[in-house]
C-alpha positions as CSV (number, residue, x, y, z in Angstrom):
1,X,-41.3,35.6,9.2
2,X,-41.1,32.1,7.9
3,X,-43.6,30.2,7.1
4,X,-43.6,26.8,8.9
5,X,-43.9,23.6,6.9
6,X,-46.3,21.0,7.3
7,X,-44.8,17.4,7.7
8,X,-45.0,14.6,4.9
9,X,-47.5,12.1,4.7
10,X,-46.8,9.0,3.7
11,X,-48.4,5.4,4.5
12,X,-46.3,2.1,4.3
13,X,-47.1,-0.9,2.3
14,X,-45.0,-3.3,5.1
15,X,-42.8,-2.3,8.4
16,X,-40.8,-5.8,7.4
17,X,-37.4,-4.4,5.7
18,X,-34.5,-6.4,6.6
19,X,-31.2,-4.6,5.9
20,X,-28.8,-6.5,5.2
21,X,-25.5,-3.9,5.4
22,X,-21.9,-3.5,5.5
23,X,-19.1,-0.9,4.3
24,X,-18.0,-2.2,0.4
25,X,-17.0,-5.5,0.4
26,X,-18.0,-6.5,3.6
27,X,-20.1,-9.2,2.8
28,X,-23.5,-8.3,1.5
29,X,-23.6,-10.4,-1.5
30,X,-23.0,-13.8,0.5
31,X,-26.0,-13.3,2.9
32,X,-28.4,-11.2,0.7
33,X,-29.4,-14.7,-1.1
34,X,-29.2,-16.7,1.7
35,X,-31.9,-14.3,3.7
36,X,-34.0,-14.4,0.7
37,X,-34.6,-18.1,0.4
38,X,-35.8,-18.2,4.3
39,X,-39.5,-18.6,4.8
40,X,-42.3,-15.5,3.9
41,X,-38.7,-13.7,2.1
42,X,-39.0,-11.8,-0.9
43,X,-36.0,-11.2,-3.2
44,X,-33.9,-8.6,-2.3
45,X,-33.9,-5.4,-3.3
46,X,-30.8,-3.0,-4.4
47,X,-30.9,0.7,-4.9
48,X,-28.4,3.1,-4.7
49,X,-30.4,6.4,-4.7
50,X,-32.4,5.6,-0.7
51,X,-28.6,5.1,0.1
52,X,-27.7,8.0,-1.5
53,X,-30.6,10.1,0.5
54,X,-29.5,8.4,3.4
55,X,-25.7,10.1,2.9
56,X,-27.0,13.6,2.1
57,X,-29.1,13.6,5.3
58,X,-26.0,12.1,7.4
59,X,-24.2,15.1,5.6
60,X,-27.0,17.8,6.8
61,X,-27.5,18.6,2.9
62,X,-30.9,17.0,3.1
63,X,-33.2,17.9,5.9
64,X,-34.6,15.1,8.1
65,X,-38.4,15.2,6.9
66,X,-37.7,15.4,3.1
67,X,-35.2,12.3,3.6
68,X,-37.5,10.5,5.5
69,X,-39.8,11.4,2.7
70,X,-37.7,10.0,0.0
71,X,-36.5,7.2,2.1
72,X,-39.8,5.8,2.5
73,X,-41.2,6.4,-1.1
74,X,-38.4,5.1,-2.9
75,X,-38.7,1.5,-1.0
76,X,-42.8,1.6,-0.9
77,X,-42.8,2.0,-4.8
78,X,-39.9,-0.9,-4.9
79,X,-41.6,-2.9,-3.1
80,X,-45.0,-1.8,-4.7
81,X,-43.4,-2.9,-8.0
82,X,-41.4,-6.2,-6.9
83,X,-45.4,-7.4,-6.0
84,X,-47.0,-6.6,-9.6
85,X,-44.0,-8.0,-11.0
86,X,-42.6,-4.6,-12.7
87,X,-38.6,-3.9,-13.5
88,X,-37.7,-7.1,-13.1
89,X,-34.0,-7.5,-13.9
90,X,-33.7,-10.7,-15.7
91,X,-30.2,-10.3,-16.9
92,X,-28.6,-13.9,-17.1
93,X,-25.5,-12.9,-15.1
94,X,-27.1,-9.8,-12.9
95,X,-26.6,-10.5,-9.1
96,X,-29.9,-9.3,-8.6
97,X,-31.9,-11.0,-11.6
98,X,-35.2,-12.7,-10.6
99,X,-34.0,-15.7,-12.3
100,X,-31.3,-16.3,-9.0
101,X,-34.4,-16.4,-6.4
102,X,-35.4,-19.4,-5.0
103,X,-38.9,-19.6,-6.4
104,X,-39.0,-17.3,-9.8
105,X,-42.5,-18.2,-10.5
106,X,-43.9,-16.2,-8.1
107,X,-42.6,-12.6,-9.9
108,X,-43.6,-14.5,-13.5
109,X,-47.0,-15.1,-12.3
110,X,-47.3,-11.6,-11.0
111,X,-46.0,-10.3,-14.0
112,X,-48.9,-11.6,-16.4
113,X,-51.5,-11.0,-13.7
114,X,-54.1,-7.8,-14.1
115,X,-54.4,-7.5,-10.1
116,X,-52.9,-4.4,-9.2
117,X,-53.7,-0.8,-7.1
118,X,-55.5,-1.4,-3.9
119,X,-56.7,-4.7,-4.6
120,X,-52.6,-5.2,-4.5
121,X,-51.8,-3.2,-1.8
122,X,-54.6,-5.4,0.4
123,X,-52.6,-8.7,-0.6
124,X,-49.4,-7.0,0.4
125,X,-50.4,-5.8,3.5
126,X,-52.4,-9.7,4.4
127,X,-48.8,-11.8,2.9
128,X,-47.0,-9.9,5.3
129,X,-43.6,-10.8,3.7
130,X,-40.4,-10.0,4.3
131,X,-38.5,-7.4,1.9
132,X,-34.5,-8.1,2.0
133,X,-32.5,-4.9,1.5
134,X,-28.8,-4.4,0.4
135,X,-27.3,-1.5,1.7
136,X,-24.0,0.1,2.0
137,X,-22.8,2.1,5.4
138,X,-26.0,2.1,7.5
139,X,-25.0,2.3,10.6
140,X,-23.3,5.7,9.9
141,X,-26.6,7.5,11.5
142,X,-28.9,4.0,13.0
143,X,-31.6,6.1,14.0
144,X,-32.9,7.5,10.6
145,X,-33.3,3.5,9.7
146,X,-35.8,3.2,12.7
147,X,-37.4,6.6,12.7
148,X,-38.2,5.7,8.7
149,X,-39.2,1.6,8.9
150,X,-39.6,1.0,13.1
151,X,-40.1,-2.4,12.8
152,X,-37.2,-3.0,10.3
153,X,-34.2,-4.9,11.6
154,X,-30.5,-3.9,10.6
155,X,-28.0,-7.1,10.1
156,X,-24.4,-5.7,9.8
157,X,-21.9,-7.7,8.7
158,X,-18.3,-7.1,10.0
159,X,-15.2,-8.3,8.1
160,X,-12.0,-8.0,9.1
161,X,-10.3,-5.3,8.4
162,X,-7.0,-6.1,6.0
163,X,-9.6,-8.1,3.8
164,X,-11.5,-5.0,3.2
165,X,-8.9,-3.0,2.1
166,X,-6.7,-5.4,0.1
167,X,-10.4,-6.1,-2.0
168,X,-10.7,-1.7,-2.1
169,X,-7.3,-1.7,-3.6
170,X,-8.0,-4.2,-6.6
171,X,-11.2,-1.8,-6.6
172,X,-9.4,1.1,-7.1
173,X,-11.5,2.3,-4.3
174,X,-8.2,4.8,-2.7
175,X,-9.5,7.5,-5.3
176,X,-9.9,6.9,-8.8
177,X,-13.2,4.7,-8.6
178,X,-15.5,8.1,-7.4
179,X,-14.9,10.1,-10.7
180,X,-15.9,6.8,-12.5
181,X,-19.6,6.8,-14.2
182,X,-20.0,3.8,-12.7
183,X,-19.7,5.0,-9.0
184,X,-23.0,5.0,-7.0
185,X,-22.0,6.4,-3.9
186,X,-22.3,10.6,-3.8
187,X,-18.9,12.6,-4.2
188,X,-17.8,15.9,-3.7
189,X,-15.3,17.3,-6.0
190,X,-11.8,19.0,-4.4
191,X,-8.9,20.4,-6.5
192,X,-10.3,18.9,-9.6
193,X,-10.4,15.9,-7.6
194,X,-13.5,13.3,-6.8
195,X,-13.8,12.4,-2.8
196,X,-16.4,10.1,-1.2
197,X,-19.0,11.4,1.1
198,X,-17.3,10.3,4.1
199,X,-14.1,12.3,3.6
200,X,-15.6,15.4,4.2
201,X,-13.3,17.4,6.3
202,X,-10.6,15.4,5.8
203,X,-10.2,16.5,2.2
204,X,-6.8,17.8,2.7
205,X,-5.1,15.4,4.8
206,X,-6.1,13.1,2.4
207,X,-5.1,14.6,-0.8
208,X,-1.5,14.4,1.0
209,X,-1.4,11.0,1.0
210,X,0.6,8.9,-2.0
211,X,1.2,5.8,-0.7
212,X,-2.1,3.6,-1.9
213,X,-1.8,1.9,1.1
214,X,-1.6,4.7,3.4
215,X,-4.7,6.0,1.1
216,X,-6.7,3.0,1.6
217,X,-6.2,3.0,5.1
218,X,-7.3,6.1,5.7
219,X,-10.3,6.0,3.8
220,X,-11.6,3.1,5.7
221,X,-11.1,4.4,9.1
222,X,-13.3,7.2,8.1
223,X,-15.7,5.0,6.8
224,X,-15.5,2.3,9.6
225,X,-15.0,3.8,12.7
226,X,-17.8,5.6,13.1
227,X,-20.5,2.7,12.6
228,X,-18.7,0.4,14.4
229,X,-18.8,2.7,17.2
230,X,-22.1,3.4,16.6
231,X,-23.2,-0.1,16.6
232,X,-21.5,-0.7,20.1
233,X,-23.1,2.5,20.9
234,X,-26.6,1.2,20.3
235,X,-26.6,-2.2,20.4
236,X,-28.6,-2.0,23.7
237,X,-31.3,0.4,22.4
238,X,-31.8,-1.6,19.4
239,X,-31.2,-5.0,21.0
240,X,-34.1,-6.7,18.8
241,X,-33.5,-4.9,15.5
242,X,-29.7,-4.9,15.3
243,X,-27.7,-7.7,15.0
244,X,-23.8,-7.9,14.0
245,X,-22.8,-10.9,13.0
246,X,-18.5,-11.5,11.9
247,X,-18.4,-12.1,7.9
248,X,-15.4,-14.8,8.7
249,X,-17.8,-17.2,10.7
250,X,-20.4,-16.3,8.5
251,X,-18.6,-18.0,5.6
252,X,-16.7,-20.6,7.6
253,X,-19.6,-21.9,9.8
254,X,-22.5,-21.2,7.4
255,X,-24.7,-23.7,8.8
256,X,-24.9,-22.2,12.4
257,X,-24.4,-18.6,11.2
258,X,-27.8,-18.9,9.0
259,X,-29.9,-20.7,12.0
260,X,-28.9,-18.3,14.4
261,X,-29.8,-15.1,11.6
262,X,-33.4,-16.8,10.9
263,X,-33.7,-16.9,14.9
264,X,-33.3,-13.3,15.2
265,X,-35.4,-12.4,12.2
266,X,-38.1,-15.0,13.9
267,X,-37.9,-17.0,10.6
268,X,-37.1,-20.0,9.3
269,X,-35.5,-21.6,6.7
270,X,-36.8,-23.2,3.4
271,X,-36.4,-26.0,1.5
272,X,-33.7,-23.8,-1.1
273,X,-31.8,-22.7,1.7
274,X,-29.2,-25.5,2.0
275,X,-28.6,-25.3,-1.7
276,X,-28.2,-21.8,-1.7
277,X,-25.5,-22.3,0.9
278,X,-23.5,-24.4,-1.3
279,X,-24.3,-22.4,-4.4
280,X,-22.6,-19.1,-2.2
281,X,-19.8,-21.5,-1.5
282,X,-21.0,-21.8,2.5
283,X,-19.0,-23.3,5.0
284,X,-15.4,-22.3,3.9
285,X,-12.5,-23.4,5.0
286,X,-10.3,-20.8,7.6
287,X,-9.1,-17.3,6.2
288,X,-6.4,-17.2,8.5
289,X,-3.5,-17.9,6.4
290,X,-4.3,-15.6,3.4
291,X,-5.0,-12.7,5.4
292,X,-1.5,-13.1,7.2
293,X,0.6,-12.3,3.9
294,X,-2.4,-9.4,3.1
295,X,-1.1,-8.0,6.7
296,X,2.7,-8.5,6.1
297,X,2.5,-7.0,2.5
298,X,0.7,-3.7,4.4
299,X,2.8,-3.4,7.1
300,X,6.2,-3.6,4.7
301,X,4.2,-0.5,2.7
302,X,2.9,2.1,5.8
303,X,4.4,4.1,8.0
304,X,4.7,4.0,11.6
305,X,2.0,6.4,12.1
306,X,-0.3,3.6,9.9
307,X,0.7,1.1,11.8
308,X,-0.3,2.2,14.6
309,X,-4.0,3.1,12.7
310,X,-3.8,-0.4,11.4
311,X,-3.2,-1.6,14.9
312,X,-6.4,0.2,16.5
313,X,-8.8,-1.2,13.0
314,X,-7.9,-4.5,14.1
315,X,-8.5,-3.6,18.0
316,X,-12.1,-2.1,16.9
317,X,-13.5,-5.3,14.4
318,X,-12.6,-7.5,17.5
319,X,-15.0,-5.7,19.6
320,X,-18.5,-7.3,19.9
């Protein structure tokens, strides 16, 4: 008989994570600094191996309690660390360098100060800030997010389609980016071959394909689909903690799009948030045109049976 296990243990430091999340190159890096010059925001936080928990347990290779587990540890000790100023990237030209946040002061300060432990965990606790989180596919499983961080709030930002893919094909995202060092996100290997996580059971109709386009495609359905639909399927149940917001009028009305973000995180904005928004390049002019040769140039390069998949992408990013 087999001995049942007890559950973990494991106390929070803050319930206030905002995720900030879309599939690669949806738009994370545009609103990720934005978010973090709002009022009570710390600077946000990257790491690749919570997403990479999060993947296993969406792939039952990691059980539920031992993800939560991890989930929680790995952004308790981030955010643990981010507050007594430890690994602070200061890398000149790193996206993430504590140089790039609106007030770098604050993580110099902590850095020289002695206060740590308890007496650190109390200040946390009191500050109530809010920690900013980048993260790649959340919405592929929306309940772990809550079930891990309840009070946490999810922002996904969805960009059009044909952008996506023309950016994953400069990436070299169709295939030969998961067998790079580089590569963050887990892979399986398949007839010598490195596949992302979401092509699991599709291993062979995708190792048919040729055509990069065709590839790219495919590979983004399989990643897409299923969150949008998963956002449209709990939208409702997670009406205060998930918002969706278009990356187009995010970049193109910048102004509005950051107000009505704050709203829903019941913040509000500093005095570095206006020149952060011209720093990111904010209030754009329309996209419209480019993306109608991107769509031409794809549609000269598929077949019928991609067009028609092309045709249903475009369908499902209208959807709100």
């Amino acid at each position: 008989m087999q001995k049942k296990r007890n559950k973990h243990v494991l106390n929070l430091l803050t319930n206030n994570l905002i995720f900030i999340a879309s599939v690669g190159r949806g738009g994370k890096s545009f609103l990720l600094p934005l978010v973090s010059t709002l009022e009570k925001t710390e600077m946000f936080i990257c790491n690749s191996v919570a997403e990479n928990v999060y993947y296993l347990n969406y792939l039952k290779l990691l059980n539920d309690d031992s993800a939560h587990y991890l989930f929680k540890h790995i952004y308790n000790e981030k955010i643990y660390n981010l507050n007594i100023g430890r690994e602070l990237s200061k890398r000149k030209y790193d996206y993430s360098s504590i140089n790039k946040y609106k007030n770098p002061k604050i993580y110099f300060q902590r850095e020289k100060s002695i206060k740590e432990g308890d007496i650190k965990i109390k200040d946390i606790k009191n500050e109530k800030n809010n920690y900013p989180i980048q993260f790649h596919n959340i919405l592929m499983k929306p309940p772990f997010i809550f079930k891990c961080f309840p009070k946490s709030k999810v922002i996904f930002i969805d960009r059009h389609p044909v952008d996506v893919m023309f950016d994953w094909m400069q990436k070299k995202y169709s295939g030969q980016f998961y067998s790079n060092p580089r590569n963050t996100t887990y892979s399986f290997k398949y007839k010598k071959k490195a596949f992302p996580f979401w092509c699991n059971g599709h291993e062979n109709e995708f190792a048919k394909l040729s055509n990069v386009y065709e590839k790219t495609i495919f590979l983004f359905e399989k990643l897409y689909v299923i969150q949008k639909k998963n956002y449209l399927r709990y939208k409702k149940k997670y009406k205060n903690k998930l918002l969706l917001v278009k990356f187009e009028k995010l970049v193109e009305e910048t102004d509005n799009q950051i107000k009505y973000v704050a709203k829903f995180l019941n913040l509000k904005k500093s005095k570095f948030t206006d020149s952060e928004i011209k720093k990111q390049n904010g209030n754009r002019e329309k996209t419209n045109f480019s993306r109608k040769i991107k769509r031409d140039n794809l549609i000269k390069n598929i077949s019928e049976k991609f067009k028609t998949k092309l045709i249903n992408l475009e369908k499902l990013y209208k959807k709100k």
